[in-house]
Backbone as CSV, one residue per row, in Angstrom:
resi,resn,N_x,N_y,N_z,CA_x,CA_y,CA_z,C_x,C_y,C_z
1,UNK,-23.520,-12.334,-5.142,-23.260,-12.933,-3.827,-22.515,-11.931,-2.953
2,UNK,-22.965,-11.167,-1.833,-22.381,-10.622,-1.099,-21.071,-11.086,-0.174
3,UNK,-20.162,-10.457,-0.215,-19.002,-10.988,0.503,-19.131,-11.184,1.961
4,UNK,-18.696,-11.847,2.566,-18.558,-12.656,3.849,-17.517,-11.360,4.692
5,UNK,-18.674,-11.200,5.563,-17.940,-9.359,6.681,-17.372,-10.380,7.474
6,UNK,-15.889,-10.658,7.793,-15.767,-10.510,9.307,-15.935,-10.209,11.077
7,UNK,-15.760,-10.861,11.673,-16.452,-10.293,13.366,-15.601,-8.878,13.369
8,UNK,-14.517,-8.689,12.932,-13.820,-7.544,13.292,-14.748,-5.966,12.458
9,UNK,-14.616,-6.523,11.023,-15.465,-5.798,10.663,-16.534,-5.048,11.100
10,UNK,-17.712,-5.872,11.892,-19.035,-6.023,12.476,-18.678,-5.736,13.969
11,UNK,-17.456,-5.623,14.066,-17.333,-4.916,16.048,-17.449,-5.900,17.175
12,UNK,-17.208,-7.654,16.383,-17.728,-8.501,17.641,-16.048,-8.752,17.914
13,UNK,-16.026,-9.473,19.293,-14.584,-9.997,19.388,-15.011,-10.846,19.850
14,UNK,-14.858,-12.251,20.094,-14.715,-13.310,21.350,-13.847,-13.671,21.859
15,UNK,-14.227,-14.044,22.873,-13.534,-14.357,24.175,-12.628,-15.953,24.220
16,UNK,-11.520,-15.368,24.320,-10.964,-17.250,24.219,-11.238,-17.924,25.746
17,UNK,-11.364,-17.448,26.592,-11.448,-17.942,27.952,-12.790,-19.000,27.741
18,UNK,-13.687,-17.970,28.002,-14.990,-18.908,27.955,-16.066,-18.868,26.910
19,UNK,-15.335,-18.381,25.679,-16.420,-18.286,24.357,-17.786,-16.728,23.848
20,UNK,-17.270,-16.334,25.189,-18.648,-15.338,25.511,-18.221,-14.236,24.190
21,UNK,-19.505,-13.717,23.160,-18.746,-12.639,21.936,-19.666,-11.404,22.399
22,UNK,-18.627,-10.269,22.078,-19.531,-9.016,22.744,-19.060,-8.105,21.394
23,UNK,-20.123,-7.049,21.417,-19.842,-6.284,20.559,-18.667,-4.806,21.246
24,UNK,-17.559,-4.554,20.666,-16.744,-3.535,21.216,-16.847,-2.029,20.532
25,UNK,-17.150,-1.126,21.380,-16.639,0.514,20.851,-16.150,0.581,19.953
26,UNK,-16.825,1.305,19.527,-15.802,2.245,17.937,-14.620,2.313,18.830
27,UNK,-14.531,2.670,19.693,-13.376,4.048,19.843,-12.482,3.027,20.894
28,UNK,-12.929,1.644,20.998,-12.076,0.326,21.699,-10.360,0.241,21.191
29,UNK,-9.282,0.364,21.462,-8.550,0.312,21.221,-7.973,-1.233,21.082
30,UNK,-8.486,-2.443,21.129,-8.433,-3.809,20.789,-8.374,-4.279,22.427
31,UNK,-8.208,-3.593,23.633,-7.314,-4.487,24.859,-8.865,-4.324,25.523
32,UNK,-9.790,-4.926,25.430,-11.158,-4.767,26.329,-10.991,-6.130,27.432
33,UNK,-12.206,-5.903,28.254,-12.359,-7.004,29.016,-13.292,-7.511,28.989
34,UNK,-13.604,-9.182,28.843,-14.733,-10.195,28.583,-15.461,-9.744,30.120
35,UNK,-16.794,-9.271,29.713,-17.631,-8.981,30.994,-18.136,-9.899,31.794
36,UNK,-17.943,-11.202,30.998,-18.488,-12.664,32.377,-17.248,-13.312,32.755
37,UNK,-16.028,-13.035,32.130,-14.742,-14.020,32.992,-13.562,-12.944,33.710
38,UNK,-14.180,-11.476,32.850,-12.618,-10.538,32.834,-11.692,-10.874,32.508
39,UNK,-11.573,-12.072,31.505,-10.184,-12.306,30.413,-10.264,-11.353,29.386
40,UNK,-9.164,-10.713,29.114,-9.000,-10.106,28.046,-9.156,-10.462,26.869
41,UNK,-9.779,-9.421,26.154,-10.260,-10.137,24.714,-9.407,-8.897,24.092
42,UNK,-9.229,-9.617,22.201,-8.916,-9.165,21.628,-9.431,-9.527,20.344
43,UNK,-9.510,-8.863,19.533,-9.774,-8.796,17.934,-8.887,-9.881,17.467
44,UNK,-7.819,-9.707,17.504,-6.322,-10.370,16.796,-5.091,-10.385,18.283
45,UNK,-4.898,-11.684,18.168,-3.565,-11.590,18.972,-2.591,-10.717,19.539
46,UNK,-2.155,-10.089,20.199,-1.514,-8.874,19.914,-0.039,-9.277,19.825
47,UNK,0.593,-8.504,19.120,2.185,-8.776,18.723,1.697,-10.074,17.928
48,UNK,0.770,-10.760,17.215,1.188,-12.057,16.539,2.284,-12.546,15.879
49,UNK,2.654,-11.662,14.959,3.713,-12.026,14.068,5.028,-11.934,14.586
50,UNK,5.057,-10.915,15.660,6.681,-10.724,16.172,6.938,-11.679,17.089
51,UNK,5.824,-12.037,18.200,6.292,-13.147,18.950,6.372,-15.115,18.053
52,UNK,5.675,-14.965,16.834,5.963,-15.804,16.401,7.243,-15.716,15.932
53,UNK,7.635,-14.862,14.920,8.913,-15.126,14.215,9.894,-14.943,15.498
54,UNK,10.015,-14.595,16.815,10.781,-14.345,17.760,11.052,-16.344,18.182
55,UNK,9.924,-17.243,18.803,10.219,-18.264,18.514,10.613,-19.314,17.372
56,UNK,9.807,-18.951,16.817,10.632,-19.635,15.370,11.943,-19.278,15.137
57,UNK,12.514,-18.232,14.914,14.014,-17.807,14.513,14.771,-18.587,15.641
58,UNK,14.141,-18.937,17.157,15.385,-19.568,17.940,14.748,-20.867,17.672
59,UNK,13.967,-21.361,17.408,13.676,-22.834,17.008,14.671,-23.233,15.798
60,UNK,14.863,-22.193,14.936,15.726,-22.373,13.600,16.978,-22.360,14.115
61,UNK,17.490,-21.341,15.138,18.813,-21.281,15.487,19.331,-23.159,16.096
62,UNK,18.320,-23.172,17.272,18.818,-24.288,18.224,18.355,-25.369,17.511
63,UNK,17.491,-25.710,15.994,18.165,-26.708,15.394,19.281,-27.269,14.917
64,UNK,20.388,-26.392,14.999,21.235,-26.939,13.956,22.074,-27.170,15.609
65,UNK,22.568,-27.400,16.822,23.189,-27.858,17.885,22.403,-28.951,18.062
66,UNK,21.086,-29.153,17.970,20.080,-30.313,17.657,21.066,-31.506,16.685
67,UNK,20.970,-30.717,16.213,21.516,-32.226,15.051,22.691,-32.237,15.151
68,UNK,23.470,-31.499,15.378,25.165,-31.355,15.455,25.719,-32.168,16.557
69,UNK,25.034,-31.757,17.511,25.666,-32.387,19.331,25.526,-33.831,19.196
70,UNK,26.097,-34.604,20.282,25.712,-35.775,20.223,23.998,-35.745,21.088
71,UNK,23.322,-36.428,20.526,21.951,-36.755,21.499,22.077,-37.698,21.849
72,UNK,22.877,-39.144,22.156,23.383,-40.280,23.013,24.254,-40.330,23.519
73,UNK,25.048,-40.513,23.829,25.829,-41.208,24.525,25.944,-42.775,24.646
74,UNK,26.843,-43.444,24.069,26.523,-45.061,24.561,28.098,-45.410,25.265
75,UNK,28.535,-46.391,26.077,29.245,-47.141,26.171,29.002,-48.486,26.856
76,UNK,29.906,-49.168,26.517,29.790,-50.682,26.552,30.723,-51.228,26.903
77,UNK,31.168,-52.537,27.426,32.554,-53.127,27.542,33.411,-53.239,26.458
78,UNK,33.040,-52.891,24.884,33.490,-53.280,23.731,34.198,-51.579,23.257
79,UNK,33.105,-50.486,23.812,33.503,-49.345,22.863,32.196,-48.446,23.578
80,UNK,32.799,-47.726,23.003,32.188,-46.256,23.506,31.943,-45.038,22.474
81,UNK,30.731,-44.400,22.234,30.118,-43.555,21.120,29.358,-42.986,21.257
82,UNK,29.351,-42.082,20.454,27.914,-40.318,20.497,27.223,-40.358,19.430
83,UNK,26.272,-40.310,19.092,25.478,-40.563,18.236,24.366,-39.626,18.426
84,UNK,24.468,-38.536,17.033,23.442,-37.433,16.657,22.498,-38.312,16.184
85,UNK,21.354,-37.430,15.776,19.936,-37.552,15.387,20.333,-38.612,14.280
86,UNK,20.988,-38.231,12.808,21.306,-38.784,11.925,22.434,-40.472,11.886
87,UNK,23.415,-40.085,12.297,24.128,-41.387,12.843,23.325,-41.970,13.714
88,UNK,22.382,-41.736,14.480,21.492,-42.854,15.051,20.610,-43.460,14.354
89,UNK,20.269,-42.821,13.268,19.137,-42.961,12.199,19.578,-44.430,11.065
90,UNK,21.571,-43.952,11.094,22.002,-44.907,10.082,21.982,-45.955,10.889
91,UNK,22.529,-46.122,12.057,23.023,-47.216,13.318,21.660,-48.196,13.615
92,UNK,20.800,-47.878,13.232,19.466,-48.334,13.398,19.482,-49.172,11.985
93,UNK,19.773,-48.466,11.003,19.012,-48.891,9.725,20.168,-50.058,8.919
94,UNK,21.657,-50.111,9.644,22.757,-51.179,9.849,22.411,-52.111,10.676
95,UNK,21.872,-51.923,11.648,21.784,-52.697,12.933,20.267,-53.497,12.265
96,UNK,19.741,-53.759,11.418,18.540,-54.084,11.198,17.438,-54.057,11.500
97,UNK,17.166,-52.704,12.007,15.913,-52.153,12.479,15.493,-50.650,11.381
98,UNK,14.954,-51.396,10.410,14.676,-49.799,9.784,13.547,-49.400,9.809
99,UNK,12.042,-50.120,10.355,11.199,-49.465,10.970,11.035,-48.803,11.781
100,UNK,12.118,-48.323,12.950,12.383,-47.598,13.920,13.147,-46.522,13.462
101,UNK,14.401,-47.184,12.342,15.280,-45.790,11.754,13.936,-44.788,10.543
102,UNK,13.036,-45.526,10.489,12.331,-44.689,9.484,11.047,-43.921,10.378
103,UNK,11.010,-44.472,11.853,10.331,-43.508,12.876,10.854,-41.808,13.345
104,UNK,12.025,-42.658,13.350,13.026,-41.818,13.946,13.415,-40.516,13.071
105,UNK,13.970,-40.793,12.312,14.009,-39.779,10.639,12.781,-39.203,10.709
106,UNK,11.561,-39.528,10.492,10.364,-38.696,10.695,10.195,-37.788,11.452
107,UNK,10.246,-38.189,12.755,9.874,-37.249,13.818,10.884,-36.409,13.757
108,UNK,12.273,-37.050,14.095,13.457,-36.014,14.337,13.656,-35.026,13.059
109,UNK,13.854,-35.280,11.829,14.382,-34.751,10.936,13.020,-33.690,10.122
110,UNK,12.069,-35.010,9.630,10.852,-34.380,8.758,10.133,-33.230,9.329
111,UNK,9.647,-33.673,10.528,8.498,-33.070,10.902,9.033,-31.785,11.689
112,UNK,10.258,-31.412,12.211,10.756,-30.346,12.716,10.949,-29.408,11.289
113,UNK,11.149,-30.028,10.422,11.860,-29.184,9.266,10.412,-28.671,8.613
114,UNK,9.456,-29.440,8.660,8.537,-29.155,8.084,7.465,-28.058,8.611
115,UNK,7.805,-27.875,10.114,7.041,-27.278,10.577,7.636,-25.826,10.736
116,UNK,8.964,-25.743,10.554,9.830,-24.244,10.581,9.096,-23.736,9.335
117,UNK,9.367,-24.451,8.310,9.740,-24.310,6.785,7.969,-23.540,6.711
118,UNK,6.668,-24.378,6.899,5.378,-24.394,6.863,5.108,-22.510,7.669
119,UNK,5.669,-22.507,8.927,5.344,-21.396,9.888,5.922,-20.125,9.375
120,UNK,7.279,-20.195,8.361,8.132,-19.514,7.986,6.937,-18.643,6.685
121,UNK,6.698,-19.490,5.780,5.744,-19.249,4.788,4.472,-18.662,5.136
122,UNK,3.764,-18.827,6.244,2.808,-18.488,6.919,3.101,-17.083,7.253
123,UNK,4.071,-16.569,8.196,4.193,-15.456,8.306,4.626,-14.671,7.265
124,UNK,5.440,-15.288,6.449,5.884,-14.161,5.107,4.396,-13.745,4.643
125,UNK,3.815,-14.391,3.964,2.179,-14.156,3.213,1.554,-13.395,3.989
126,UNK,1.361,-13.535,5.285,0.667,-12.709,6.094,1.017,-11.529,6.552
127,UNK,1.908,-11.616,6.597,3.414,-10.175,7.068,2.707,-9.417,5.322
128,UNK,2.640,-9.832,4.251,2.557,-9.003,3.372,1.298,-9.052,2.333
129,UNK,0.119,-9.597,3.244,-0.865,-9.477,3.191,-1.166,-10.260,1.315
130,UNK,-0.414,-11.813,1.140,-1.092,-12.168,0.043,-2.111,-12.348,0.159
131,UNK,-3.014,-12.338,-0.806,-4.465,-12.774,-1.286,-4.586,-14.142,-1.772
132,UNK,-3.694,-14.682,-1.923,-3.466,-16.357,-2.210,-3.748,-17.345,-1.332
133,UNK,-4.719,-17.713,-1.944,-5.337,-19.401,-1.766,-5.756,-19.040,-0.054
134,UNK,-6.130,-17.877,0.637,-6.206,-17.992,2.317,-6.676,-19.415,2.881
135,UNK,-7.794,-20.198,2.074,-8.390,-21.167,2.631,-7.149,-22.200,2.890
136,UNK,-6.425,-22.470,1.635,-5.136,-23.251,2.145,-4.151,-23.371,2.447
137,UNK,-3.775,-22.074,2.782,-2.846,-21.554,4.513,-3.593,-21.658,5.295
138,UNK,-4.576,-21.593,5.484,-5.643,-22.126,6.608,-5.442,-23.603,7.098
139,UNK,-5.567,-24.106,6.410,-5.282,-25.483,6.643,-4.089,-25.978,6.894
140,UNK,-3.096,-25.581,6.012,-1.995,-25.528,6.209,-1.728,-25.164,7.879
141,UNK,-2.052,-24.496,8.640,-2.132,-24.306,9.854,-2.763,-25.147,10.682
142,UNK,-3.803,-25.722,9.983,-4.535,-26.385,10.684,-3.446,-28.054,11.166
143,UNK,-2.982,-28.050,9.678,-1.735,-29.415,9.992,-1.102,-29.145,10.900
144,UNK,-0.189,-27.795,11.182,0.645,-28.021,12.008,0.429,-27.871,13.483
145,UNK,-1.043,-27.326,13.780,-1.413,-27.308,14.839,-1.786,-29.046,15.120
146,UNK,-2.147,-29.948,14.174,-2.573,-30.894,14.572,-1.100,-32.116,14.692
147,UNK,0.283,-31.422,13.799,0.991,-32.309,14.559,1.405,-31.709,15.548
148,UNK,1.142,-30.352,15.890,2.103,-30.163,17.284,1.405,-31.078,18.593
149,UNK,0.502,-31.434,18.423,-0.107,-32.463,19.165,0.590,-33.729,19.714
150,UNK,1.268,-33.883,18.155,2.654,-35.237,18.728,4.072,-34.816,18.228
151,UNK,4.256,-33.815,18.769,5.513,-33.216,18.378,6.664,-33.849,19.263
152,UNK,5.525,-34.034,20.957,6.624,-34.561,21.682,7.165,-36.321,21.678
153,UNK,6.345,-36.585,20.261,7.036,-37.984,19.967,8.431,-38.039,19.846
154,UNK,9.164,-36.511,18.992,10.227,-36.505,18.907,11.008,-36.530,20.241
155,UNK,10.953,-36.271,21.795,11.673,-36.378,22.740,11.103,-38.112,23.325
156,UNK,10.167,-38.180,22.978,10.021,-39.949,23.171,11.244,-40.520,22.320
157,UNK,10.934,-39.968,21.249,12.382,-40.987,20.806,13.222,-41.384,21.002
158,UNK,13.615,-40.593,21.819,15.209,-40.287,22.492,14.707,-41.292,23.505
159,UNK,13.994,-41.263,24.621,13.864,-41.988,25.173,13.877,-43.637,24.834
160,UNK,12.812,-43.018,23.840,13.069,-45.230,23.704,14.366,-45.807,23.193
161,UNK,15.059,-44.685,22.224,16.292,-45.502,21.872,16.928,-45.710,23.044
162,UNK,17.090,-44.986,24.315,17.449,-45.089,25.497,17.179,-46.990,25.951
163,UNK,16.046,-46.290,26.322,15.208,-48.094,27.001,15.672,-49.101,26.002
164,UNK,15.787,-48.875,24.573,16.054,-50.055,23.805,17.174,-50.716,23.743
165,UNK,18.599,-49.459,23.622,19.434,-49.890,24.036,19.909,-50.601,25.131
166,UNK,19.354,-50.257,26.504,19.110,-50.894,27.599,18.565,-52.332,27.967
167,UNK,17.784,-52.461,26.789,17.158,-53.530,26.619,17.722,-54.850,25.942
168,UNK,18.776,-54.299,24.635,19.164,-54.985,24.127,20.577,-55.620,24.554
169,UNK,21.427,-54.790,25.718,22.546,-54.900,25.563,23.285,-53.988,26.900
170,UNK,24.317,-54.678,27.798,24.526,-53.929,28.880,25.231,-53.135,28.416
171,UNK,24.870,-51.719,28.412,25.698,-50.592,27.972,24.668,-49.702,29.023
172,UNK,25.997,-48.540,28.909,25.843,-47.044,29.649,25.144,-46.798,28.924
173,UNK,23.722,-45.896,28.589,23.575,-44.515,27.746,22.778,-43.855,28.511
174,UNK,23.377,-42.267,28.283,23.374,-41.290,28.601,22.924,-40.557,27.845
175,UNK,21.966,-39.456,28.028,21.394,-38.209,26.567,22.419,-37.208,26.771
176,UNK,22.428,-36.571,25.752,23.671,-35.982,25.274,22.843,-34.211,25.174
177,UNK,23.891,-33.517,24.609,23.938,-32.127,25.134,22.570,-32.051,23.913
178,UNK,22.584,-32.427,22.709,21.671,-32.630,21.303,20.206,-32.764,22.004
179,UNK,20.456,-33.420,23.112,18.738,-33.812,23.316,18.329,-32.851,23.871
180,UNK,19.233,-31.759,24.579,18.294,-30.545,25.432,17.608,-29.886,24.203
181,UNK,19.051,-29.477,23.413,18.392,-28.338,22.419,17.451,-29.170,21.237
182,UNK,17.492,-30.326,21.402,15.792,-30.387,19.979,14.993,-30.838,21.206
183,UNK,14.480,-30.747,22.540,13.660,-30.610,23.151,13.283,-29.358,23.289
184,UNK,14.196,-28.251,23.358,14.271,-26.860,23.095,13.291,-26.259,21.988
185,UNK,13.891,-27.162,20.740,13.081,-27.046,19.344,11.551,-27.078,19.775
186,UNK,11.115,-28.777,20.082,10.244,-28.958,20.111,9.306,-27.940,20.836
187,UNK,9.433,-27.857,22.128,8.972,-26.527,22.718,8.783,-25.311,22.019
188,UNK,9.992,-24.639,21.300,9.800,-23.647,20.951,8.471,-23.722,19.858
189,UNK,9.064,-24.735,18.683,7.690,-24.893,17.592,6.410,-24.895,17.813
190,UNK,6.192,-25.238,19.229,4.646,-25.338,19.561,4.011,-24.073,20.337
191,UNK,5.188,-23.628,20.619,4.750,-22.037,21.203,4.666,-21.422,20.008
192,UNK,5.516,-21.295,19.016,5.077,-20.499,17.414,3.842,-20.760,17.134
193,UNK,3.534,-21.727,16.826,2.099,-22.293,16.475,1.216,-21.600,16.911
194,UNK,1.152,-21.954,18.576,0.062,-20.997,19.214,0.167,-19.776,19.895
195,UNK,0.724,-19.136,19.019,1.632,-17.419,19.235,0.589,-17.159,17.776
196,UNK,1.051,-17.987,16.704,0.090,-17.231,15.210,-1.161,-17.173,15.652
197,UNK,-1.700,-16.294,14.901,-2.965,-15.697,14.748,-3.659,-15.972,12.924
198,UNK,-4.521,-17.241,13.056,-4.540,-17.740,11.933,-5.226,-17.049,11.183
199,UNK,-6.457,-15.650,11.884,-7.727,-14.790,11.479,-6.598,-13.717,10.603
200,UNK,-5.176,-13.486,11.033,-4.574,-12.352,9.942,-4.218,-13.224,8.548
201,UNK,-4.783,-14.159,8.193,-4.779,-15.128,6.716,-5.816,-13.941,5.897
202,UNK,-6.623,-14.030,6.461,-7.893,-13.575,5.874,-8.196,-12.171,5.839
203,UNK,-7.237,-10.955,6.539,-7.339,-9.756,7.105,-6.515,-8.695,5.098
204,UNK,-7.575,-8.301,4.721,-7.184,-8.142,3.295,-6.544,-6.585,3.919
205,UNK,-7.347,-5.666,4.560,-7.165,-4.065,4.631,-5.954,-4.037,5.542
206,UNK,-4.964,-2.789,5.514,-4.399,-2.485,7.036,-5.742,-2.438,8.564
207,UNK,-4.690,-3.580,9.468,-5.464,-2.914,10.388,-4.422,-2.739,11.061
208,UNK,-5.261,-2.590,12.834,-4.654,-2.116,13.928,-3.680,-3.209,14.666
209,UNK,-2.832,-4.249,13.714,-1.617,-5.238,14.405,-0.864,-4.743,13.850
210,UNK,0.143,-5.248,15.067,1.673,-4.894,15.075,2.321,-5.550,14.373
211,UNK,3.007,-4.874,13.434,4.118,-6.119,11.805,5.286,-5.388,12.520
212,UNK,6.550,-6.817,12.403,7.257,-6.360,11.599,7.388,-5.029,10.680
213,UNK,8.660,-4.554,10.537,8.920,-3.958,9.167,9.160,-4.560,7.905
């Protein structure tokens, strides 16, 4: 069974603009131009790995003010309180709502952690060119591209505990310094995502991208 050549291999690149694939010069240095849109095409992403780990590392940083800060604010005629990601999580799951504290924990806690942790692994393997399992780091990518889709459930959250509280009970609340920076997160994680270049899974030889050292 003959092995499966790559477009890079074979000299094609396509075009992310409008799909159009052209064959490029030997002597193409990767930065050409798509001849029906003049979007730039490339073989491979350029800088993939550095502008990923560049967002990710501050997605990792500005998690932990994420969870630390308060992300509420409440007061009431009775009392007044700040409430992070986690103490809102318990305050929910006291207050007798733990289908919401077990929403909440998901989005806020799981799925941020999961998607550093997932992107982190992605670039190590690829940064050092394993040969392991490519099809399922493939996929593996493929998940997190498909939750970054509802990533921004996690800043809904914030919101509805907002409206709910509002709903339930005349109190102040206010979002707290916590909600900029895991909106921060969220943002950043989805720019990592689509900063990777999922075709260097599969890229066995040195080529012509920029690593890290």
């Amino acid at each position: 069974m003959n092995a499966v050549r790559s477009a890079r291999e074979l000299g094609l690149v396509a075009c992310e603009a409008c799909g159009a694939v052209w064959r490029l010069p030997p002597d193409d240095a990767g930065d050409a131009v798509c001849r029906r849109c003049r979007a730039r095409v490339h073989s491979r992403k350029p800088r993939s790995l550095e502008r990923t780990w560049a967002f990710l590392i501050a997605a990792a940083i500005l998690y932990l003010p994420a969870n630390l800060i308060p992300i509420m604010k409440t007061a009431t005629l009775m009392e007044q309180r700040e409430d992070t990601i986690m103490s809102g999580v318990i305050a929910l799951w006291r207050a007798g709502s733990p289908e919401i504290a077990i929403i909440v924990f998901a989005a806020s806690i799981v799925v941020p952690i999961a998607k550093i942790v997932i992107l982190a692994f992605l670039l190590i393997t690829t940064q050092r060119r394993w040969a392991w399992r490519p099809a399922a780091r493939t996929r593996l990518y493929r998940a997190i591209e498909f939750v970054g889709y509802w990533s921004m459930l996690d800043v809904f959250v914030v919101a509805l505990l907002v409206a709910l509280v509002h709903f339930r009970s005349f109190a102040d609340v206010q979002p707290g310094g916590g909600a900029v920076a895991f909106a921060a997160v969220v943002v950043l994680t989805m720019v990592a995502s689509k900063s990777f270049d999922p075709r260097l899974i599969w890229d066995r030889r040195p080529a012509a991208v920029s690593m890290p050292p």
